[in-house]
VOSERO-908413 format. One record per residue (C-alpha): residue number from 1; residue in one letter; y, z, x. Coordinates in Angstrom, 1 decimal, padded with zeros to 4 digits, always signed. Example, Ala and Ser with C-alpha at 12.3 -4.5 7.8 and 13.67 -1.06 7.14 Angstrom:
<rs>
@tidren 1; roke a; Y -004.5; Z +007.8; X +012.3
@tidren 2; roke s; Y -001.1; Z +007.1; X +013.7
</rs>
This chain:
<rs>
@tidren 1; roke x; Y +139.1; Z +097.9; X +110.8
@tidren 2; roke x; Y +137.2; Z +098.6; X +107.6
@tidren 3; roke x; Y +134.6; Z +095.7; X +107.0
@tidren 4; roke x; Y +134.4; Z +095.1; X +111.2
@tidren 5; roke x; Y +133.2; Z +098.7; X +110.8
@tidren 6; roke x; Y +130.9; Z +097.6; X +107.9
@tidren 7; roke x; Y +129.7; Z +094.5; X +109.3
@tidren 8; roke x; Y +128.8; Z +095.9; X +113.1
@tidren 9; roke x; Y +128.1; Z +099.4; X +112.3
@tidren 10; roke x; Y +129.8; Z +095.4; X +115.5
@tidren 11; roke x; Y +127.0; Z +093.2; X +113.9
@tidren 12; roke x; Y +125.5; Z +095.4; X +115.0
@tidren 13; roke x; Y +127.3; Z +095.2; X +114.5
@tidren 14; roke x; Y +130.3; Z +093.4; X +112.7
@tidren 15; roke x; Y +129.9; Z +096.7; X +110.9
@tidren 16; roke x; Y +131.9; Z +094.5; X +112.8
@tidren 17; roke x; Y +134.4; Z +092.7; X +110.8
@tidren 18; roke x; Y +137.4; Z +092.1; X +108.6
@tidren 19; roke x; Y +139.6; Z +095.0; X +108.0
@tidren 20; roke x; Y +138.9; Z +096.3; X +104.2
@tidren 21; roke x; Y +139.5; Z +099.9; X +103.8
@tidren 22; roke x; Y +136.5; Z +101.9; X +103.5
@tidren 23; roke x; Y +137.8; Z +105.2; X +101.4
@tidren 24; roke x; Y +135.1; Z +106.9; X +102.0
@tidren 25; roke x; Y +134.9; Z +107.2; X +105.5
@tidren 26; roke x; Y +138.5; Z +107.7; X +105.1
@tidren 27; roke x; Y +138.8; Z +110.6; X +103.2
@tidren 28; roke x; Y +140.3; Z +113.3; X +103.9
@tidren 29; roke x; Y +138.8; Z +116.4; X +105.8
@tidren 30; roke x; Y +137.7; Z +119.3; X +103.8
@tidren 31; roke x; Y +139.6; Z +122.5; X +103.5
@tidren 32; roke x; Y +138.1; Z +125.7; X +105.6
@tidren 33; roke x; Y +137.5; Z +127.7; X +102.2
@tidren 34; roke x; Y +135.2; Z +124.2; X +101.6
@tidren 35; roke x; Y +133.7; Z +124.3; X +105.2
@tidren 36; roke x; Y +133.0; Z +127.8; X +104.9
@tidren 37; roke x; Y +130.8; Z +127.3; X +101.6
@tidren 38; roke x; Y +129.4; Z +124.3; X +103.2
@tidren 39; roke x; Y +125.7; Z +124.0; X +104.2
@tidren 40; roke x; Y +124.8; Z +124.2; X +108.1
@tidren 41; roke x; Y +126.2; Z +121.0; X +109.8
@tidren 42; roke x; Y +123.5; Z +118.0; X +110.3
@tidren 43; roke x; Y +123.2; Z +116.3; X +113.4
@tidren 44; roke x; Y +122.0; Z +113.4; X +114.8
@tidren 45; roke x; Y +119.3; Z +112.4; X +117.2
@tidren 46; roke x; Y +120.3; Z +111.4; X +120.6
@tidren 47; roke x; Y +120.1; Z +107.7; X +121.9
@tidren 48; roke x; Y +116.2; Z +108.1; X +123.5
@tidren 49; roke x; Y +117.9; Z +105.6; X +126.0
@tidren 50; roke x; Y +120.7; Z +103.5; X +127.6
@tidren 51; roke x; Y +121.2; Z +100.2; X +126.3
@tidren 52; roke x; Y +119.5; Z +097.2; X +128.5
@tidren 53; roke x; Y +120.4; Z +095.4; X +131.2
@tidren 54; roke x; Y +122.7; Z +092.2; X +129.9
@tidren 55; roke x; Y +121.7; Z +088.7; X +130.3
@tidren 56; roke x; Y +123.2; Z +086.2; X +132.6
@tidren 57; roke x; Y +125.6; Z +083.9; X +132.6
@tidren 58; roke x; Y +127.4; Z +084.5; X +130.2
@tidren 59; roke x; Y +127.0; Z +083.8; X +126.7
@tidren 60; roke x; Y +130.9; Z +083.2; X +125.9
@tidren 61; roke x; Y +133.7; Z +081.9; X +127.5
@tidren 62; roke x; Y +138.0; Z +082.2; X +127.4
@tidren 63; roke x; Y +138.8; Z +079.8; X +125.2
@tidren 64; roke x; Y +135.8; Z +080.6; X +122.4
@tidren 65; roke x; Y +136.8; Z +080.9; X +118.9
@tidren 66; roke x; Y +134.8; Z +081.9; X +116.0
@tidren 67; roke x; Y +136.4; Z +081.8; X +112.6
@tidren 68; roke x; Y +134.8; Z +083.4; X +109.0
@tidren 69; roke x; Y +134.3; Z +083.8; X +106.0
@tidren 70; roke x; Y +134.4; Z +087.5; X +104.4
@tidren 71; roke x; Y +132.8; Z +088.3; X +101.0
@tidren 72; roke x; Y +132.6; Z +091.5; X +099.3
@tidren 73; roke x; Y +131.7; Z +092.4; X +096.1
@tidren 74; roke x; Y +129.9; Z +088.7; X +095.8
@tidren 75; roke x; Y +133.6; Z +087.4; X +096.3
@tidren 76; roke x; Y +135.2; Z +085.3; X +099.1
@tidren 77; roke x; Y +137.7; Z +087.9; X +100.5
@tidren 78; roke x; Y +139.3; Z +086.8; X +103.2
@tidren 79; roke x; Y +138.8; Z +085.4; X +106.8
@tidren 80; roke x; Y +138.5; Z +086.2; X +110.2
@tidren 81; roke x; Y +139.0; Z +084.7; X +113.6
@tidren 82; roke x; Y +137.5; Z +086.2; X +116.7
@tidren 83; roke x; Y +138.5; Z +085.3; X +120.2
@tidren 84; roke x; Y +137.9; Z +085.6; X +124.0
@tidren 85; roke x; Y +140.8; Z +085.1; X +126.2
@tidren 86; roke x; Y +141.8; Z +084.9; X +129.9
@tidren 87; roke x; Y +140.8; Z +088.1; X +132.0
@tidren 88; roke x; Y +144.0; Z +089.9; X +132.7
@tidren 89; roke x; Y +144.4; Z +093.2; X +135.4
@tidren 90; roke x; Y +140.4; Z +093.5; X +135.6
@tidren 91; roke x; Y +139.9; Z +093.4; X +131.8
@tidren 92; roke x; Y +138.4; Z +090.9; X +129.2
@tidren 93; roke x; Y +140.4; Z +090.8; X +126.2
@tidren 94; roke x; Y +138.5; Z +090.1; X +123.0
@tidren 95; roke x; Y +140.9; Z +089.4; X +119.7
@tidren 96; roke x; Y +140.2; Z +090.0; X +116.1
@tidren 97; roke x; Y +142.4; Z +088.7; X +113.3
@tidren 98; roke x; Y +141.6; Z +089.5; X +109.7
@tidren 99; roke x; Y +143.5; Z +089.0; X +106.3
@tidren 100; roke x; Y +142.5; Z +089.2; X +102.9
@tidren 101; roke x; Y +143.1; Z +086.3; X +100.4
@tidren 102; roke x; Y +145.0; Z +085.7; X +097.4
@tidren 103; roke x; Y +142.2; Z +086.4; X +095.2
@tidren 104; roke x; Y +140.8; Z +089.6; X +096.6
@tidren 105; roke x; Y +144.5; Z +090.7; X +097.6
@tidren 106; roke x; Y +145.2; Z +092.4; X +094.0
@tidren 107; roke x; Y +141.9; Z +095.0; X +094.8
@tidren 108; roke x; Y +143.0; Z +095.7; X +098.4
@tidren 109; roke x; Y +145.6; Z +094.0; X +100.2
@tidren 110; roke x; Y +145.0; Z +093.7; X +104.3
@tidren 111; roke x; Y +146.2; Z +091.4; X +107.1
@tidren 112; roke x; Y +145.8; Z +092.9; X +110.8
@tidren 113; roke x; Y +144.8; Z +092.4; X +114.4
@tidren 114; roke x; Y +142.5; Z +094.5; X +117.1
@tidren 115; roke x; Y +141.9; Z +093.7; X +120.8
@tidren 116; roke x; Y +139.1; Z +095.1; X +122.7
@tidren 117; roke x; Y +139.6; Z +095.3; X +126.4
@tidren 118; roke x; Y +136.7; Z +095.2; X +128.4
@tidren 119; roke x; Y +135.0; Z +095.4; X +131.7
@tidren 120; roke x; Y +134.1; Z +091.2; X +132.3
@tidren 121; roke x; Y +130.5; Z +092.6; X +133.8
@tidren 122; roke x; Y +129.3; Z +095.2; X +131.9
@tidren 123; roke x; Y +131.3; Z +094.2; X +128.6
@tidren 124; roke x; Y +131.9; Z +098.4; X +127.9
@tidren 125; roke x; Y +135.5; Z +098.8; X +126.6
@tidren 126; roke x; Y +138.3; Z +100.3; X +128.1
@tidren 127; roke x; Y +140.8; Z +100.6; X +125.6
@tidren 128; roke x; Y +140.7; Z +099.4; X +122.1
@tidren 129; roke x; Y +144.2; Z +098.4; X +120.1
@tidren 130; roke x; Y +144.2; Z +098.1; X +116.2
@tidren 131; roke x; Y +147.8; Z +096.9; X +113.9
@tidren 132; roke x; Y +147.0; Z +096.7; X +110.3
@tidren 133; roke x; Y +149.1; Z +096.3; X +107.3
@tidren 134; roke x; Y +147.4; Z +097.8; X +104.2
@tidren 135; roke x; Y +149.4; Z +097.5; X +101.2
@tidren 136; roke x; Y +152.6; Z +097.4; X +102.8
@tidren 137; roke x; Y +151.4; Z +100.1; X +105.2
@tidren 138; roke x; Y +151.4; Z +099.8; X +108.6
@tidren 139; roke x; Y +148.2; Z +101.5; X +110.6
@tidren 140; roke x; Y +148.7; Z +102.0; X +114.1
@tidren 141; roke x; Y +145.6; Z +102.9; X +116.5
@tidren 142; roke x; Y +145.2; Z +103.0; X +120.5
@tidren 143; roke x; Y +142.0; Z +104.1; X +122.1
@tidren 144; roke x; Y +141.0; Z +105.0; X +125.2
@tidren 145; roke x; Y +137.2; Z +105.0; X +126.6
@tidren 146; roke x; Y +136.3; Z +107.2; X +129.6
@tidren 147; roke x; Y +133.6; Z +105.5; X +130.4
@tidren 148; roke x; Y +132.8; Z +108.2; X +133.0
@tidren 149; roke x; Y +133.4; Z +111.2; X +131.7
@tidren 150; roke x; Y +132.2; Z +109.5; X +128.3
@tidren 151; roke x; Y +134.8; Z +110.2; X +126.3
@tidren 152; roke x; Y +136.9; Z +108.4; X +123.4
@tidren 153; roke x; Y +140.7; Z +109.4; X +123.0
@tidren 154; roke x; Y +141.9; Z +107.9; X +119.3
@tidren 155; roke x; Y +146.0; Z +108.3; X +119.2
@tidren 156; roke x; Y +147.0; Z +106.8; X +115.7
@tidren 157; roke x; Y +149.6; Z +106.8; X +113.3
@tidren 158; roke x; Y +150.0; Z +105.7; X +109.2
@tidren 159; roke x; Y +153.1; Z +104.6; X +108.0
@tidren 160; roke x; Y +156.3; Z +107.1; X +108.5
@tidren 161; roke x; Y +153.9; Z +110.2; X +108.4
@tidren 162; roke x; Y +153.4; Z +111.9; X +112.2
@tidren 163; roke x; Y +151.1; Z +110.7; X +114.7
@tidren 164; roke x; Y +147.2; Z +112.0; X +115.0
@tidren 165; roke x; Y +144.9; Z +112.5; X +117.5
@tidren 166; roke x; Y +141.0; Z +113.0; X +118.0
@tidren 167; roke x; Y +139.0; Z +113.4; X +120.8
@tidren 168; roke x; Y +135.5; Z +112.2; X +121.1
@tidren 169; roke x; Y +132.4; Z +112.2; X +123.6
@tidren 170; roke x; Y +129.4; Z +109.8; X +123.4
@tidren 171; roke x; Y +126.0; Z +109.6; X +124.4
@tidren 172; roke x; Y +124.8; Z +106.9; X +127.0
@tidren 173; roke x; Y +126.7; Z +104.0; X +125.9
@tidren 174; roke x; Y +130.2; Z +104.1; X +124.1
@tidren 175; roke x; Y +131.3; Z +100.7; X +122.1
@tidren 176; roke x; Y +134.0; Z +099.7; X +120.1
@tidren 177; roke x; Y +133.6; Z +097.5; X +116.7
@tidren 178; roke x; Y +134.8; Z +094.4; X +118.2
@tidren 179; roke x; Y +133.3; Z +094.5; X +121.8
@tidren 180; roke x; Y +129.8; Z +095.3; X +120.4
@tidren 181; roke x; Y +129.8; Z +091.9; X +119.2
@tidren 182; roke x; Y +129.9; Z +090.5; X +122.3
@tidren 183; roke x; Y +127.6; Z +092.8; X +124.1
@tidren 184; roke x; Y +125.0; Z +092.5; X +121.6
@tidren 185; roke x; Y +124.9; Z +088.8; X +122.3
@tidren 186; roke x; Y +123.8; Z +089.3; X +125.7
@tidren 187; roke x; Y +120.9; Z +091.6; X +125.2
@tidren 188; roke x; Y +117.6; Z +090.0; X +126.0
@tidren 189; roke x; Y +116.8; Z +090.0; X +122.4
@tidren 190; roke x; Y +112.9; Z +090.3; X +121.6
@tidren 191; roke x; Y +110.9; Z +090.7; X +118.8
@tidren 192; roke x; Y +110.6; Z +094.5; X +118.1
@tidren 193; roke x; Y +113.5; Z +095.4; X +121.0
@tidren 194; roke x; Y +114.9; Z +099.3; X +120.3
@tidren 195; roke x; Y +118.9; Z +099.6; X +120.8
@tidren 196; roke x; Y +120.9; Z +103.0; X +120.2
@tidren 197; roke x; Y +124.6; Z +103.2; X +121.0
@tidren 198; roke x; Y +127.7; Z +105.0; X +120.4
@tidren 199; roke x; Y +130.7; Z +103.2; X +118.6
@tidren 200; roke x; Y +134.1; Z +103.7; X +117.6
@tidren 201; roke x; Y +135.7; Z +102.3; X +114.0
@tidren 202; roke x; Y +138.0; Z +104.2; X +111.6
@tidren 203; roke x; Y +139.3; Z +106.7; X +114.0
@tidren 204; roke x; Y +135.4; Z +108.0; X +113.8
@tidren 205; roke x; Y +132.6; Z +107.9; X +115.9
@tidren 206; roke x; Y +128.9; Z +106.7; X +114.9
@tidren 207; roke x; Y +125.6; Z +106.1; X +116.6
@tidren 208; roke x; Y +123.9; Z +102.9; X +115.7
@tidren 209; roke x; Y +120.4; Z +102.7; X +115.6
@tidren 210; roke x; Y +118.8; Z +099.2; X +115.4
@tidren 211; roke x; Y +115.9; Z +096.7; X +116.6
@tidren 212; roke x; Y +115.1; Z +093.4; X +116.5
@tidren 213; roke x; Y +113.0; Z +092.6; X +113.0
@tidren 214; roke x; Y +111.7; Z +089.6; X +114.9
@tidren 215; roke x; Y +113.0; Z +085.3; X +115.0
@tidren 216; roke x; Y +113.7; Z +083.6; X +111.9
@tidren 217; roke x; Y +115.1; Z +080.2; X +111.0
@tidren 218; roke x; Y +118.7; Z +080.5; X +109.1
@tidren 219; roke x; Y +120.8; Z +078.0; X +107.3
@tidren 220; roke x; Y +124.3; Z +078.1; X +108.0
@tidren 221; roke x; Y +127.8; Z +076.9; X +107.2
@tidren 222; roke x; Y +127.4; Z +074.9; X +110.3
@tidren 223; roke x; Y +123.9; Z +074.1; X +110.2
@tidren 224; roke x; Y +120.2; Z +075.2; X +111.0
@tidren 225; roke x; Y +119.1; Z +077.8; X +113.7
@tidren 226; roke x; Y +116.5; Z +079.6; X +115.3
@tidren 227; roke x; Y +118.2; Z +083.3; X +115.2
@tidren 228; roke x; Y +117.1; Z +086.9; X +116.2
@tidren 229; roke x; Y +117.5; Z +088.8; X +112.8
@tidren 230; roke x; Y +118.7; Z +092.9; X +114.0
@tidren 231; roke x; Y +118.9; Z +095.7; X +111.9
@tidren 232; roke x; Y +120.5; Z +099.3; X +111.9
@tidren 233; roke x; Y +121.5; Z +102.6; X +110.6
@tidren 234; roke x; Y +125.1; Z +103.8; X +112.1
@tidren 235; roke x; Y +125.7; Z +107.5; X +111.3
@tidren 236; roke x; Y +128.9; Z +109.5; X +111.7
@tidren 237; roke x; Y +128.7; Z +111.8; X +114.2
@tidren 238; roke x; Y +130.8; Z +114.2; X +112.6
@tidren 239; roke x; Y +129.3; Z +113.5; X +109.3
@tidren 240; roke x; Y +125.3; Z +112.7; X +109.2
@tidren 241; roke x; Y +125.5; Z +112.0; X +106.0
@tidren 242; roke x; Y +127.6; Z +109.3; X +105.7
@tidren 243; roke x; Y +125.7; Z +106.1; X +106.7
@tidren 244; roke x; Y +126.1; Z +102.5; X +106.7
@tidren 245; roke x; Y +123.2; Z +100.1; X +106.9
@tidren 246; roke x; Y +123.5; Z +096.7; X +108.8
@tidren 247; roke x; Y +122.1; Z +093.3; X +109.6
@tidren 248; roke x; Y +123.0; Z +090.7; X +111.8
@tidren 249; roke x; Y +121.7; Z +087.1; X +112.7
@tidren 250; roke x; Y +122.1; Z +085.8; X +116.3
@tidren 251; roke x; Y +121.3; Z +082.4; X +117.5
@tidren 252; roke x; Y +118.8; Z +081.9; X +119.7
@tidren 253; roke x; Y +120.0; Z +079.3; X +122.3
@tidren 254; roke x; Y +122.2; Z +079.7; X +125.4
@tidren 255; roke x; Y +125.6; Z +080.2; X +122.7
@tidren 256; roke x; Y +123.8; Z +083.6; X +121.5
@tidren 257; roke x; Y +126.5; Z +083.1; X +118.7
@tidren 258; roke x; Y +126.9; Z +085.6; X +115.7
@tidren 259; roke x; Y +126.2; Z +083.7; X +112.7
@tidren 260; roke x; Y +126.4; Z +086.3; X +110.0
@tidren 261; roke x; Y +126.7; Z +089.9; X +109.5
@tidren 262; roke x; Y +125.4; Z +092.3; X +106.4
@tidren 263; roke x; Y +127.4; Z +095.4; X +105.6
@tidren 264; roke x; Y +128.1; Z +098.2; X +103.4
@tidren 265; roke x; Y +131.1; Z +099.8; X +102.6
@tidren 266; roke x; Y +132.4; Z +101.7; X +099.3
@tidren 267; roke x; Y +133.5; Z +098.3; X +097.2
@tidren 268; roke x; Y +129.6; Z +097.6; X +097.9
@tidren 269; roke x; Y +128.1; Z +095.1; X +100.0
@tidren 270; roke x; Y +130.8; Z +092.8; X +103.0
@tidren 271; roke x; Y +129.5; Z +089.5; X +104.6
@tidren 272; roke x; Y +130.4; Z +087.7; X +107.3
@tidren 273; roke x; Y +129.5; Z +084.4; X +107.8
@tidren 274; roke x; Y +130.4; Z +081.7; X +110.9
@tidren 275; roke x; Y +132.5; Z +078.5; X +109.6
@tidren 276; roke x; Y +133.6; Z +077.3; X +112.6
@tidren 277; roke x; Y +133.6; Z +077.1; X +116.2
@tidren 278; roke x; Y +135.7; Z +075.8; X +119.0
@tidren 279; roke x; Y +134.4; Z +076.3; X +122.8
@tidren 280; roke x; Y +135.9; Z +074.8; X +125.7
@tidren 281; roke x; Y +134.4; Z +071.6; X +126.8
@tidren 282; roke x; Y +132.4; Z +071.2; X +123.7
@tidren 283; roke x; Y +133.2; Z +069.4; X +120.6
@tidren 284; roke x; Y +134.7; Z +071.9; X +117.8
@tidren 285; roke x; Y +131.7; Z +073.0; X +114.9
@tidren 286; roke x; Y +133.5; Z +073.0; X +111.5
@tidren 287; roke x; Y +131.9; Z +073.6; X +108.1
@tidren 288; roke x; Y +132.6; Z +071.3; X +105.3
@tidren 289; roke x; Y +132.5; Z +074.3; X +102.8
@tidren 290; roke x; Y +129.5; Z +073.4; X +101.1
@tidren 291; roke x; Y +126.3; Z +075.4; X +102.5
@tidren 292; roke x; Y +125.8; Z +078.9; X +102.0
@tidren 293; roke x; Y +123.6; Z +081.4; X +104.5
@tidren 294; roke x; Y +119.9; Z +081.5; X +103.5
@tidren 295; roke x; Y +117.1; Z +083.1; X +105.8
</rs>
């Protein structure tokens, strides 16, 4: 999911968050003759540590759902609906639903679904599902976390053409784009707090490396907050030079929701922004369509 990627690489993640192709990071490899000629491979810095300890209780709940608005190229796009439901055989499964609108429909046509399953205690994923319809073609994705043996299994498929396969190890933490969301909002987020993590998006693998730039007061769709303002770097593994930067705004109250998220992909800059949100046991937040995000 293209502009999940965008946004996490998670909101971070985000660059966690609708489902817009990104052709760059999906181009195609290049040829040996091309690798031959090539200059010696980059790589990247390991994570200097694990990820913190998570905050309790927490933060979300089955039943949460968090609906948005997706802009790219200074345009609405489409939406996107994210949401927690029931634990089922050990696992926490987290939804994503994402479609492009009318408007941006004639650049890039897009309507799809992912579901993160994750541990309910330590939020670290499992398996990871993706079903997108790009332009009439259906993209198919399964993923598999070994969380300890720390390695990532992508089985995926395009269209008619035969199935793929790539195998992947991370560092101390491995993520996917749509369960990083959720981790991130229990972190015990402080002013100048150092996170490094591993996640998957676009059959790739990248290491995000963020902090907290420090407590800001945001207007929203849905209102004023005290939010923890993060920002990243997420580099391809495979290929340090590509690189997507990323911001993300988390409230600062006992919701820890994800109020907006700030990335790049190659139409330019993707935004996500919260419109709406319905929680069990607590009256529905809807925007009336008139306020836009300012920090």
């Amino acid at each position: 999911m293209r502009t999940l990627l965008a946004a996490v690489l998670s909101l971070s993640t985000a660059s966690a968050w609708a489902q817009l192709p990104d052709t760059e990071v999906d181009a195609p490899e290049p040829s040996k003759a091309e690798a031959e000629q090539a200059e010696a491979p980059l790589t990247v810095a390991p994570c200097t540590s694990a990820l913190p300890a998570l905050r309790t209780p927490m933060a979300f709940m089955p039943g949460e759902v968090l609906e948005f608005d997706l802009d790219a190229m200074g345009a609405q796009a489409g939406t996107m609906t994210m949401r927690v439901h029931k634990p089922k055989d050990g696992q926490l499964p987290i939804q994503v639903e994402a479609q492009t609108n009318t408007f941006f429909s004639k650049v890039r046509r897009v309507r799809g679904s992912a579901t993160a399953y994750l541990h309910p205690r330590t939020l670290r994923p499992r398996r990871y599902v993706e079903d997108t319809l790009e332009n009439e073609q259906r993209r198919k994705v399964d993923v598999a976390f070994g969380q300890k043996e720390r390695t990532v299994r992508v089985d995926y498929q395009f269209g008619q053409r035969p199935k793929g396969q790539f195998n992947y190890t991370f560092d101390k933490d491995g993520l996917d784009v749509a369960g990083a969301i959720y981790l991130l909002r229990q972190l015990p987020l402080e002013d100048d707090l150092q996170v490094c993590f591993d996640v998957y998006g676009v059959r790739r693998m990248w290491r995000m490396q963020g902090s907290v730039v420090k407590r800001e007061q945001v207007t929203t769709p849905l209102g004023q907050f005290n939010a923890w303002h993060m920002k990243g770097v997420a580099v391809r593994l495979d290929h340090p030079k590509q690189q997507r930067e990323v911001h993300v705004w988390i409230s600062d109250d006992a919701r820890r929701l994800p109020l907006a998220a700030v990335g790049t992909i190659d139409l330019g800059a993707v935004r996500a922004t919260l419109t709406a949100v319905s929680r069990p046991g607590e009256k529905p937040q809807k925007s009336e369509g008139q306020e836009t995000m300012k920090w």
